[in-house]
C-alpha positions as CSV (number, residue, x, y, z in Angstrom):
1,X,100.7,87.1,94.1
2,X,103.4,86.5,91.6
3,X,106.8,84.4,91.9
4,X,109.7,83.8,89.8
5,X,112.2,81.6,90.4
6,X,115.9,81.6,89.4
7,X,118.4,79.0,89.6
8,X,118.7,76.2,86.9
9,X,116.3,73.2,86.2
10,X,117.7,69.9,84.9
11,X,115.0,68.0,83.0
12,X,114.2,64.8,83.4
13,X,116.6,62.0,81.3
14,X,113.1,59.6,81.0
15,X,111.3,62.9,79.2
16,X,111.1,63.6,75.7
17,X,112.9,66.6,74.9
18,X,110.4,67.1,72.1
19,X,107.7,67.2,74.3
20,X,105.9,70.6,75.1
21,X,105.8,70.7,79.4
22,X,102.9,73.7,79.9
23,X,103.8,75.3,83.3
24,X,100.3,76.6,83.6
25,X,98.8,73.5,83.3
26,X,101.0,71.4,86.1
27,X,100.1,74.4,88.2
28,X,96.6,74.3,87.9
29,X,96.5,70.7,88.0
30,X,98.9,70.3,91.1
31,X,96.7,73.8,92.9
32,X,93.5,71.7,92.0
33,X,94.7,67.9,93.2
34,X,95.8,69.6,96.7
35,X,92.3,71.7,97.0
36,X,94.1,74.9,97.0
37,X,92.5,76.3,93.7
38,X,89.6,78.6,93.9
39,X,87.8,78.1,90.8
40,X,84.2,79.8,91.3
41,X,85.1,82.3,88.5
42,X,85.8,79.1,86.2
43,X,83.5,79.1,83.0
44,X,80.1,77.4,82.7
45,X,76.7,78.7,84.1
46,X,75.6,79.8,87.6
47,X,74.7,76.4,88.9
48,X,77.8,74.8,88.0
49,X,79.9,77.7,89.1
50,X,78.0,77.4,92.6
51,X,79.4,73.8,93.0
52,X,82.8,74.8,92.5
53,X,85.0,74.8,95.6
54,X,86.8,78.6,97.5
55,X,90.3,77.9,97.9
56,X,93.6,79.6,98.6
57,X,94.1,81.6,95.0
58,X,92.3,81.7,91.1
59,X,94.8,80.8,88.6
60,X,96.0,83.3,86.4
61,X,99.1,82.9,83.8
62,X,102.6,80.7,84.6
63,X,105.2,80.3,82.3
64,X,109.4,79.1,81.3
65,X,109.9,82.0,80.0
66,X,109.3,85.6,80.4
67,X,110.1,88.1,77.6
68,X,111.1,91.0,80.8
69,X,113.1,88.7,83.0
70,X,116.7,90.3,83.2
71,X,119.2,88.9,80.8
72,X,121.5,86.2,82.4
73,X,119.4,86.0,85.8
74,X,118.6,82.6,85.5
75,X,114.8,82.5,85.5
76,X,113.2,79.1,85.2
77,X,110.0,80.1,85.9
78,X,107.0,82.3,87.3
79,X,103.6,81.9,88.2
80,X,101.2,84.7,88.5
81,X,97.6,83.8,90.8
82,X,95.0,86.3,92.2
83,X,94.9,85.6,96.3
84,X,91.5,84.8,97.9
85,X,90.6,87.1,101.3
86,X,92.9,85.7,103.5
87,X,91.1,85.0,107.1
88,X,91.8,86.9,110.3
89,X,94.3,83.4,111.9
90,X,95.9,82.8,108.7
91,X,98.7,84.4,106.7
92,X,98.9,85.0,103.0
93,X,99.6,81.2,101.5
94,X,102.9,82.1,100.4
95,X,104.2,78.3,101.3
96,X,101.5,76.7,99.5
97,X,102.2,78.8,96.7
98,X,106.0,78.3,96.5
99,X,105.4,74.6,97.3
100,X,103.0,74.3,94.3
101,X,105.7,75.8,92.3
102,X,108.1,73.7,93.3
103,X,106.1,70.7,92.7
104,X,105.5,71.8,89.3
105,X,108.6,72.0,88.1
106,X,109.4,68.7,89.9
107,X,107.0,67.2,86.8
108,X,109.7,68.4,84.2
109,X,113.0,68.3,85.8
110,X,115.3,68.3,89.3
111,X,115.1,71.7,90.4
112,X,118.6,73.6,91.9
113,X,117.1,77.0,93.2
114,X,119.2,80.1,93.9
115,X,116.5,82.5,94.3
116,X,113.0,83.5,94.8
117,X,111.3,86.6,94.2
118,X,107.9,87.4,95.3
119,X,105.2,89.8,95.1
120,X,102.9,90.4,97.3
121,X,99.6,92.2,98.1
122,X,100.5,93.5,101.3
123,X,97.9,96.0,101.1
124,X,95.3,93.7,101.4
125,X,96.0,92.4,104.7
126,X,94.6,93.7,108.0
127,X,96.5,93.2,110.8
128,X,94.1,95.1,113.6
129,X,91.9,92.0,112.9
130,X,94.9,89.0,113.8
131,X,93.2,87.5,117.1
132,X,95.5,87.8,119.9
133,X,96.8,84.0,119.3
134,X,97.5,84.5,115.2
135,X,99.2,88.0,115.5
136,X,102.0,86.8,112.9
137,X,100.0,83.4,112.1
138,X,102.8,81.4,110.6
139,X,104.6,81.5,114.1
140,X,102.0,79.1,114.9
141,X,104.1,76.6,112.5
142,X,107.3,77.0,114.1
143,X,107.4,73.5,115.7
144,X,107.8,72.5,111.7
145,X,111.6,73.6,111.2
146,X,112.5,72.3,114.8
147,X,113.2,68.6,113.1
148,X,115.0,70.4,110.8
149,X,118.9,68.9,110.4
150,X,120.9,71.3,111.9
151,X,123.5,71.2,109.6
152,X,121.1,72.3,106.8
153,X,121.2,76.3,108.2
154,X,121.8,78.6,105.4
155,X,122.9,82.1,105.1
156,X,120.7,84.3,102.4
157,X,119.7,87.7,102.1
158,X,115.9,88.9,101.5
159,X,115.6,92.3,99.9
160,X,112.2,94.2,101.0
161,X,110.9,96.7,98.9
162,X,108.5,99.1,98.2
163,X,108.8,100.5,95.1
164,X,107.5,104.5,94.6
165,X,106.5,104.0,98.9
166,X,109.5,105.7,100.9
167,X,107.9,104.4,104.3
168,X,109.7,100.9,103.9
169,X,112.8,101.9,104.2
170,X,111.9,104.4,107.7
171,X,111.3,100.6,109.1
172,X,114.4,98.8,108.7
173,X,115.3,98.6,112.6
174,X,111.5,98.6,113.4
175,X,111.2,95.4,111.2
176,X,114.5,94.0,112.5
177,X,114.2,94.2,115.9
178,X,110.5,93.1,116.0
179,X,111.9,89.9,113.9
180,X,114.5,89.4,116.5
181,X,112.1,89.7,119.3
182,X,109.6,86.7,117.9
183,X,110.0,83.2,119.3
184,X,111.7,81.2,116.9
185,X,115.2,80.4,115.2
186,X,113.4,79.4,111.8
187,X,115.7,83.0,110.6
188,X,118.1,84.6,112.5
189,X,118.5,88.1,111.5
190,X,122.3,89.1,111.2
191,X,122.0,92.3,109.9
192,X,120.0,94.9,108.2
193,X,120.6,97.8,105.9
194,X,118.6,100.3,103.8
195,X,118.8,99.4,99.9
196,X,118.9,101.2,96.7
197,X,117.3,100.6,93.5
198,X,120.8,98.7,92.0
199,X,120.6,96.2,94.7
200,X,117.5,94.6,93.5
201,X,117.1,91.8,91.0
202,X,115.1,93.2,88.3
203,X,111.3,91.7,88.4
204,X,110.0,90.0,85.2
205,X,107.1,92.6,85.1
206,X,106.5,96.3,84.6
207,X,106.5,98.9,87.0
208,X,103.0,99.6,86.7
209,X,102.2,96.3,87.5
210,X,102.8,96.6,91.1
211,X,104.4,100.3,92.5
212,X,107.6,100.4,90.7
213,X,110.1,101.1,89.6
214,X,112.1,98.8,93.4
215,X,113.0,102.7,94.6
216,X,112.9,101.8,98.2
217,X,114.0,98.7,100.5
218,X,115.6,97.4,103.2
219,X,117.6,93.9,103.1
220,X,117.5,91.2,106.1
221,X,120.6,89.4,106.1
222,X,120.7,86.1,108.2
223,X,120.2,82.3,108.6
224,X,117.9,80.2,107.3
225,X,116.4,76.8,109.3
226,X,117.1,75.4,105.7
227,X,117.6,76.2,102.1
228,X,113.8,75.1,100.7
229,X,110.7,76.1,99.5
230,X,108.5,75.9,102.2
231,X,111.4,77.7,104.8
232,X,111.0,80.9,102.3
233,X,107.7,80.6,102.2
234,X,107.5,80.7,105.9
235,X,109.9,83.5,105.9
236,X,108.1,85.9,103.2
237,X,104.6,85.2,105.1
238,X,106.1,86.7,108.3
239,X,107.9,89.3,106.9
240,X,104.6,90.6,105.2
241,X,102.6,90.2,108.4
242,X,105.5,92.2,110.2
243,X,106.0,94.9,108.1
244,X,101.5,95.4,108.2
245,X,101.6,95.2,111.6
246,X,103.6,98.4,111.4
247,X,101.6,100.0,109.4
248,X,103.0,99.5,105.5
249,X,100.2,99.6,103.3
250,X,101.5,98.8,99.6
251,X,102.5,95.8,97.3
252,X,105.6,94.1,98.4
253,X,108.4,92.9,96.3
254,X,110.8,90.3,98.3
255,X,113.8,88.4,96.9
256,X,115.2,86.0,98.9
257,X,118.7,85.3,97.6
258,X,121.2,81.8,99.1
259,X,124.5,83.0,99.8
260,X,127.3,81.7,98.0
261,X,129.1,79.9,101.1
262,X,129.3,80.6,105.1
263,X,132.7,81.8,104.7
């Protein structure tokens, strides 16, 4: 899995400026502290690798910066981690993944977030083997958002795409209307319309890391139960269930973007 995030970060007034924050490191550290790190690759020998813990993901890079991010996109930063086998009742941890991000960057600074872009290894999951109550696990977590102030609703956009793989775009009503028909209000689907390459934010990695070049998409426009981490997260986990359970089978590159204002 890889995110990048976009928006602008304000650092801390109480933190030296000349000080050298490491992204990887509060990452790690923050994935380790919440048990969510899988370190049984980690160095050392066989017997202490054996007493090292499974978890959600292994760490891979994280950084600031990235030398391919577009020019003037506002990138703060990205995180890059290999996803454990995800089990038959649970989605891919998106939401811990964003919410470790987030936290993070909550080490060097107050975070103002315009967008999130994901990645995500679609292919991997299996959705013949969701038991009949975890079809689209995260619904499970619905009863989450329902405390959620009402007046925190806001309207984004996510673009779905496929890169090289045509089939995503043949969905776009499919994935719509099986969205619509699921019990919950976390997102309301407005609208939905098949995308071209020039409506996608330009991912801070090469096309052969994933399927590119972003040839093929659909974008969901709609509400969101509120503007936050853990509400994408929720959003990007159902989507890739969704689109599995109709039978896409490739990387998927999602970028959820706030609108502006609801007029």
């Amino acid at each position: 899995m890889f995110a990048a995030l976009y928006g602008e970060l304000a650092p801390h007034a109480w933190r030296d400026p000349e000080s050298e924050l490491d992204a990887y490191s509060l990452f790690y550290h923050r994935s380790l502290a919440l048990s969510w790190l899988d370190d049984r690759s980690a160095g050392g020998g066989l017997e202490e690798r054996m007493c090292h813990a499974p978890g959600l993901w292994g760490m891979n890079d994280a950084g600031w910066n990235h030398p391919l991010a577009a020019p003037g996109a506002g990138l703060i930063s990205w995180f890059q981690v290999e996803a454990s086998a995800v089990a038959g009742d649970r989605p891919l941890p998106v939401r811990p993944f964003l919410l470790c991000a987030r936290d993070a960057m909550a080490r060097a600074g107050t975070l103002s977030l315009s967008a999130v872009q994901l990645l995500l290894p679609v292919q991997g999951l299996d959705a013949s083997s969701r038991p009949p109550y975890a079809t689209v696990p995260s619904m499970r977590t619905v009863p989450w958002f329902a405390e959620c102030d009402p007046g925190s609703r806001a309207l984004m956009e996510v673009s779905i795409n496929g890169g090289r793989d045509p089939s995503i775009a043949t969905l776009a009503k499919q994935l719509a209307d099986h969205l619509g028909h699921l019990d919950q209000d976390v997102f309301v689907c407005r609208s939905h319309d098949v995308a071209d390459q020039d409506a996608v934010l330009p991912p801070p990695f090469d096309d052969d890391f994933w399927n590119g070049s972003s040839l093929h998409g659909v974008v969901l426009r709609g509400e969101l139960a509120e503007w936050s981490c853990d509400a994408i997260g929720w959003l990007t986990e159902v989507v890739a269930d969704s689109v599995a359970q109709l039978g896409f089978r490739s990387p998927l590159l999602l970028t959820v973007t706030r609108a502006l204002s609801k007029g």
